[in-house]
N, C-alpha and C positions, 0 to 999 in steps of 0.2 A: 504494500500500500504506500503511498508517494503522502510526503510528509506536503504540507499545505502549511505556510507561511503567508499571513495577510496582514496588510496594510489598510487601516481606514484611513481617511480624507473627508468627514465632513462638512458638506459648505452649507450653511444656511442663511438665506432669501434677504434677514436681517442686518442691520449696523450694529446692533443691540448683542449678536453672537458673536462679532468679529473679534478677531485681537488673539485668542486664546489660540496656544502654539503647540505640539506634544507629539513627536514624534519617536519610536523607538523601533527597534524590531523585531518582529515578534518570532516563537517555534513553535512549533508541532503542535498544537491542542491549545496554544498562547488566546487570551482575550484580545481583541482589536483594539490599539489605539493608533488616535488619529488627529485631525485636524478642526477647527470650528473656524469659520470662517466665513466674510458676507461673498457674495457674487462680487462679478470684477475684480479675481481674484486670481493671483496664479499662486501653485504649489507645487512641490518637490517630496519624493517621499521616496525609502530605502529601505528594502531587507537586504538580508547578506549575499543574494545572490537576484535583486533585481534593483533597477531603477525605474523613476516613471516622473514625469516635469507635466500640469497639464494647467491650464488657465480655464474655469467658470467664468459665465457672463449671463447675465438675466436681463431678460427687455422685453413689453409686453407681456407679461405672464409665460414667457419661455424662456427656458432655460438648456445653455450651449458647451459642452464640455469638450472639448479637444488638448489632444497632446501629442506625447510619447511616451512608449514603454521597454527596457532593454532588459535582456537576459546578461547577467552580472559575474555568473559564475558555471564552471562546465561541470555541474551538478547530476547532470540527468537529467532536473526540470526546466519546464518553459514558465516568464513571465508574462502577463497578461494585467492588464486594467479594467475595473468595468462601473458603472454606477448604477444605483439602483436608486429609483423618482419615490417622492412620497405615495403615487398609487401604485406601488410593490412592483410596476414595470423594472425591466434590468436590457443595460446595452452592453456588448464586450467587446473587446478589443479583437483584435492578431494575437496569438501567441508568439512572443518575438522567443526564436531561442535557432540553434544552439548557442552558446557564451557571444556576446556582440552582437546579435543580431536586434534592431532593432526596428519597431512597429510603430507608423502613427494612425493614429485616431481622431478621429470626429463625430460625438453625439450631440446632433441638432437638432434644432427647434425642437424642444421636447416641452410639454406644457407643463406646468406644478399649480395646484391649489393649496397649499399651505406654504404662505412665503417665509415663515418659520424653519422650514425643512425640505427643500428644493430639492436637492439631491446630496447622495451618500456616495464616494468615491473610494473605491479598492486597490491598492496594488497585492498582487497575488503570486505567488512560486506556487506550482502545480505540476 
């Protein structure tokens, strides 16, 4: 079974959530920690064997997440990105892998009703 290291990235809709930073990396059965953060926002986040750089943007009630995602280490696994919208929709990336190989992404126009909690952003080893 392929050990699952994840990366959260929280951005929420608000000014009110912004500001708060918390990055680490997580293993095996590890809790997510992540980011809090408003839209128009870009982020950087790292396990031990991925990288991933992606910039949020909200306008008009939608909300736009693009980046990239690299494979960091010759593991065996691939990384990958994905976010998941407040109505439990999920978008994913490319699996960038082997070591170097790197994926970009684009999840657009995606709508959110709660400008609270727009979207939940992943970096994942799988």
């Amino acid at each position: 079974m392929s050990k699952i290291r994840t990366m959260m990235a929280a951005c929420a809709a608000t000014a009110a959530l912004a500001g708060g930073l918390m990055l680490s990396t997580g293993s095996a059965g590890a809790q997510p920690v992540g980011v809090l953060a408003k839209c128009d926002s870009e982020h950087h986040a790292e396990t031990s064997g991925a990288d991933g750089d992606w910039t949020i943007s909200c306008s008009g009630g939608k909300v736009d997440v693009f980046g990239n995602v690299t494979d960091t280490e010759s593991d065996g696994e691939c990384a990958r990105v994905y976010a998941v919208y407040n109505d439990g929709s999920k978008q994913y990336s490319k699996k960038a892998c082997p070591k170097g190989e790197t994926q970009e992404f684009d999840f657009t126009a995606k709508s959110y009703n709660d400008s609270s909690n727009a979207v939940k952003v992943y970096l994942q080893e799988l």
